[in-house]
C-alpha positions as CSV (number, residue, x, y, z in Angstrom):
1,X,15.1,-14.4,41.1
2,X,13.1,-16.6,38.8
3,X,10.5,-14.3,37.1
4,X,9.7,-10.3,36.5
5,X,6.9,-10.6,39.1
6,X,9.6,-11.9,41.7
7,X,11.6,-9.1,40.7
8,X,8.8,-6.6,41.1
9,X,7.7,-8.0,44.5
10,X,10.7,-8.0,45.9
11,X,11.7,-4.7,45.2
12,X,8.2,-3.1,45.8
13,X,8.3,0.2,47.7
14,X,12.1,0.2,46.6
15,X,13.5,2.8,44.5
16,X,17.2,1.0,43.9
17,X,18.8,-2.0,44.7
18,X,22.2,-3.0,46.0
19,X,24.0,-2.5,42.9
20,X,22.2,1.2,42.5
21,X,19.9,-0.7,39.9
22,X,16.3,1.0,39.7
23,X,13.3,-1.0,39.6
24,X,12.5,-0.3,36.2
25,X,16.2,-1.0,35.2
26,X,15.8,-4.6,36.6
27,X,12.3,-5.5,35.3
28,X,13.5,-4.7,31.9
29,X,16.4,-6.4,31.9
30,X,14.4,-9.7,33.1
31,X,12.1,-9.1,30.4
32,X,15.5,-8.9,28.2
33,X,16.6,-12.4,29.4
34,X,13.4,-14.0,28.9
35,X,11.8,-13.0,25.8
36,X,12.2,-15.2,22.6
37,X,11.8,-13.7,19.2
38,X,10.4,-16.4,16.4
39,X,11.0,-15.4,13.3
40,X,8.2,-16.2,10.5
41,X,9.5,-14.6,6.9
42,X,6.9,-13.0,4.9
43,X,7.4,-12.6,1.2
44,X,7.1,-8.6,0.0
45,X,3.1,-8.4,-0.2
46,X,3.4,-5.1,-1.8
47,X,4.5,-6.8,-4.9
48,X,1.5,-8.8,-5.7
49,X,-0.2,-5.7,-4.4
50,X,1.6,-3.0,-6.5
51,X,1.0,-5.4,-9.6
52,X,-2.7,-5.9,-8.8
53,X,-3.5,-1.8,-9.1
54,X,-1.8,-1.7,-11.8
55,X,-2.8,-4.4,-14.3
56,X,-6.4,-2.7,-13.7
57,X,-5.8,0.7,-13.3
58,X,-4.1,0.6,-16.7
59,X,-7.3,-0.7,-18.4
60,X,-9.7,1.4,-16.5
61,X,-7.6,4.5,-17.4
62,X,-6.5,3.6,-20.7
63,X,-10.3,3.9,-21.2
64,X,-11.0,6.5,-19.7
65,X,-8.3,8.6,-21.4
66,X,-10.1,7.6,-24.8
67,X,-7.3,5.2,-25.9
68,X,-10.3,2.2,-26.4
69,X,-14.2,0.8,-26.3
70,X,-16.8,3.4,-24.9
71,X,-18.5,3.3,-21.4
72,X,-20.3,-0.4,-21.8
73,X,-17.2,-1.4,-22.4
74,X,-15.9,-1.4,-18.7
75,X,-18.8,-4.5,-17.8
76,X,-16.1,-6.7,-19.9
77,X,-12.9,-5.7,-17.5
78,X,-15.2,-5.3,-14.4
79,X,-14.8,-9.0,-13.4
80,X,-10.8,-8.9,-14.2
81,X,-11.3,-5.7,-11.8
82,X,-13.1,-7.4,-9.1
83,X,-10.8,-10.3,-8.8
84,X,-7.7,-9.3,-9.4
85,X,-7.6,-5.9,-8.8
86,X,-9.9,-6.1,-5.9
87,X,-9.2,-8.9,-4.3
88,X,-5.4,-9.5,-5.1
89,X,-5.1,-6.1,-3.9
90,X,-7.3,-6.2,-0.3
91,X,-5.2,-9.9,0.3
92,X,-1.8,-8.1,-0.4
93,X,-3.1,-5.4,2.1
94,X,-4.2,-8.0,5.1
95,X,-0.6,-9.9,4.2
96,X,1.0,-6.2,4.6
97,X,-0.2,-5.8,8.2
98,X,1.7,-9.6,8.7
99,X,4.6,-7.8,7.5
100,X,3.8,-4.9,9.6
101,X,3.7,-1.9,6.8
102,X,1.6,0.0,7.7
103,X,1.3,2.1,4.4
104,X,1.0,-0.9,2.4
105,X,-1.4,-1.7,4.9
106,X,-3.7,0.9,4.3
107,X,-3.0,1.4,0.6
108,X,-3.4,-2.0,-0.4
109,X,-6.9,-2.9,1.9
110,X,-8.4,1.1,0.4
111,X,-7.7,0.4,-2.9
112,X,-8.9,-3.1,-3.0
113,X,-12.0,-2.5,-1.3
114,X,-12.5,-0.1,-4.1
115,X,-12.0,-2.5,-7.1
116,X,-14.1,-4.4,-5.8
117,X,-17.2,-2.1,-4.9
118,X,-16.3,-1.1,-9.0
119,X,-17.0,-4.6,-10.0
120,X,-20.0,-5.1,-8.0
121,X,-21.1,-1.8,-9.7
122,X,-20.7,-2.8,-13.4
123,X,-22.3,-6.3,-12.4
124,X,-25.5,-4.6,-10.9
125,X,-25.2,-2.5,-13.9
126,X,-24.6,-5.4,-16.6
127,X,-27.4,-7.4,-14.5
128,X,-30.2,-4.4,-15.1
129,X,-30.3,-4.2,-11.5
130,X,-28.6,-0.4,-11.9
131,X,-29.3,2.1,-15.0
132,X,-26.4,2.2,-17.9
133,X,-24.7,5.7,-17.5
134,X,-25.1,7.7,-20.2
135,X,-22.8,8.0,-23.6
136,X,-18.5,8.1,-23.2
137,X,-18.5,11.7,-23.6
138,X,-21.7,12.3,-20.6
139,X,-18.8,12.0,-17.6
140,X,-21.2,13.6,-15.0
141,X,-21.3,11.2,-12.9
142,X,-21.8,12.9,-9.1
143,X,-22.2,9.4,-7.1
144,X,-19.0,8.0,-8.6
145,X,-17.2,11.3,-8.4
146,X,-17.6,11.5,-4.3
147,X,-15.6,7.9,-4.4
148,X,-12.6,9.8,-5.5
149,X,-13.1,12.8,-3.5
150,X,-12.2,10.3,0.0
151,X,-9.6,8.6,-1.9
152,X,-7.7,11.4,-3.1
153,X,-7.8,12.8,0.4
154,X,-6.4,9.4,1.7
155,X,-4.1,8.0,-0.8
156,X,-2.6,12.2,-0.4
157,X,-1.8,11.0,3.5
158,X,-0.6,8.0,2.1
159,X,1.5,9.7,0.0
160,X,3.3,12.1,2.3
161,X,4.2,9.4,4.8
162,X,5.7,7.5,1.9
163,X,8.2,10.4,1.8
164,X,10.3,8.9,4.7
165,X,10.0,5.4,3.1
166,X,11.4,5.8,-0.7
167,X,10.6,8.3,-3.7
168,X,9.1,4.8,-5.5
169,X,6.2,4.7,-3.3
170,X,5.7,8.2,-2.7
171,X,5.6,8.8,-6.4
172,X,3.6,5.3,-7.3
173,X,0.5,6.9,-4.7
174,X,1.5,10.9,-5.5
175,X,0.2,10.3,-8.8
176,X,-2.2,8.1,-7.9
177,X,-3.8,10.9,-5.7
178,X,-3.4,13.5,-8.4
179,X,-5.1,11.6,-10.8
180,X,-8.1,10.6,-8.3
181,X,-8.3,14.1,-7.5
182,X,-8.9,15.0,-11.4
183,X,-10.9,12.2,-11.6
184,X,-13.6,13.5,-8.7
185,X,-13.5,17.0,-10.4
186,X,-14.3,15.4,-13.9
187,X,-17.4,13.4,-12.8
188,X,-18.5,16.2,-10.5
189,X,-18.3,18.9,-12.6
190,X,-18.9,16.6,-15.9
191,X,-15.8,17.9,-17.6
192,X,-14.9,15.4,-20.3
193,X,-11.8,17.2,-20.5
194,X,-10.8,16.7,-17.0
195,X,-11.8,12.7,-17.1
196,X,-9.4,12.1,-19.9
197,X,-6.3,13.8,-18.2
198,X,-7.4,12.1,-15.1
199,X,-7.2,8.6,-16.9
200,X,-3.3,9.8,-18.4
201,X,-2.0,10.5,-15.0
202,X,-3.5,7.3,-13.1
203,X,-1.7,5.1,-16.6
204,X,1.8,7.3,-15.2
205,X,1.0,6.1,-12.0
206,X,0.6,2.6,-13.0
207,X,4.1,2.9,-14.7
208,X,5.6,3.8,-11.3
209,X,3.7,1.3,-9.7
210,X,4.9,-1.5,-12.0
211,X,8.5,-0.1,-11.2
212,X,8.4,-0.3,-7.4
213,X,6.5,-4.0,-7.7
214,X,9.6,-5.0,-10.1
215,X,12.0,-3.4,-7.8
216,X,10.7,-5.5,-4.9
217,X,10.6,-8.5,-6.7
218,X,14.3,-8.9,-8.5
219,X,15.9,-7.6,-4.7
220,X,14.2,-10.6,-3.2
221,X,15.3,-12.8,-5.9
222,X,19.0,-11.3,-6.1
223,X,19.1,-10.6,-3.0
224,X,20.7,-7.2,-3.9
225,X,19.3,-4.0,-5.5
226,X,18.8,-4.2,-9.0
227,X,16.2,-1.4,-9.3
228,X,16.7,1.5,-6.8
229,X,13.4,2.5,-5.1
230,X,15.0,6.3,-4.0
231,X,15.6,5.0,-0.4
232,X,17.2,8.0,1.7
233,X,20.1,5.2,2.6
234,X,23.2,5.2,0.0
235,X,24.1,1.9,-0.1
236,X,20.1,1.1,-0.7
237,X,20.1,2.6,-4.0
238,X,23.4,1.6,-5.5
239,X,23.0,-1.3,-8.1
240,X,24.4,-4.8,-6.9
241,X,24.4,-3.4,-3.4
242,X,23.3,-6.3,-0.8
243,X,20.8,-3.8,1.5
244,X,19.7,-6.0,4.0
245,X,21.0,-8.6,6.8
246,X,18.6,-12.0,7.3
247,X,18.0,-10.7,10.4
248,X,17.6,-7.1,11.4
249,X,15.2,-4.4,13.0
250,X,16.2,-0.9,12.0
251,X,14.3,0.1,15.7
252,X,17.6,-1.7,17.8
253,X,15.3,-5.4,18.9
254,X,17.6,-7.9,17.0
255,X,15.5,-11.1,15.0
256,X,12.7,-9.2,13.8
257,X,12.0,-6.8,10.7
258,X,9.2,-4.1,10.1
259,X,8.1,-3.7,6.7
260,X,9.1,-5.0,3.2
């Protein structure tokens, strides 16, 4: 038989064949013998992604936990935001979805959309087009604060389904979603208090982010693991360990690979 819709044709209103072979049995075994898999690597987008967030979350929250400058002084980073931040990040997320993650997916695409709708804020704001906000220590701020409240809720999700990938992600967007959370509370309530203990726990969260972008980085490199992400497979988190095969799909179809 030369094709599936032979196959199906021919063995319409027939529930085995000759060789006790069911329909369904054949048709996928035809699909078996024709399909072609083309293989198009895709460097780890995470990296640049995981790298993006960090470089500026760490100013943002350095800030904001009182380590520098005052509130006017965030229309200096905004721009560094915007680009890198914003639109590293949102690129790394559309190149996640080539590498079919679909955490990294979402992640990346949310929290780049968000850096840069906070650029486009301080430039309307350094523009005149928006009012200043008031003095560093005046954090009541209820149209910024219901950003956080959405992306607490979904960088949470986020975090949860990272729990089957590796404890590096899950604790890179845990504390990410903790520190969002604090940070909605602080500008809705106006604690001060609560802003600054935010802006500490999103700067821990940049420091596991900058680990898990590192750890994807040197294992593509060395083509081993040289920083252990936590994976719940042994021979992924032993130093020097080679984890992965050139070719591989963890779901059983041979010459393709989901994820980074």
């Amino acid at each position: 038989m030369s094709s599936v819709s032979n196959i199906s044709s021919t063995l319409r209103g027939q529930t085995y064949d000759k060789n006790g072979k069911s329909d369904e049995e054949l048709e996928a075994a035809a699909w078996r013998e024709r399909s072609r898999i083309v293989l198009n690597p895709v460097a780890s987008p995470s990296a640049m992604g995981l790298f993006a967030f960090s470089a500026a979350t760490l100013i943002v929250a350095g800030n904001l936990a009182g380590w520098y400058g005052k509130a006017s002084t965030a229309m200096y980073f905004a721009p560094f935001a915007l680009a890198f931040g914003g639109i590293g990040q949102f690129l790394a997320g559309m190149w996640s979805y080539k590498a079919r993650d679909t955490i990294a997916t979402v992640v990346h695409t949310m929290w780049g959309s968000f850096w840069i709708a906070y650029g486009i804020l301080w430039l309307m704001i350094g523009s005149k087009a928006l009012a200043m906000p008031p003095g560093a220590k005046s954090t009541h701020l209820v149209g910024v604060g219901m950003w956080f409240v959405m992306l607490a809720i979904l960088t949470a999700v986020c975090a949860l389904a990272a729990v089957a990938k590796n404890i590096g992600v899950f604790t890179t967007l845990g504390l990410l979603a903790a520190g969002s959370a604090l940070l909605s509370a602080g500008y809705l309530s106006g604690s001060h208090t609560t802003v600054v203990a935010a802006g500490w726990v999103l700067v821990a969260s940049v420091g596991a982010a900058i680990y898990t972008g590192a750890s994807l980085i040197f294992a593509d490199s060395y083509g081993r693991t040289i920083l252990p992400l936590g994976k719940f497979k042994k021979d992924a988190n032993v130093p020097g360990r080679v984890i992965s095969h050139p070719i591989e799909y963890s779901g059983g179809m041979p010459g393709a690979r989901v994820g980074q």
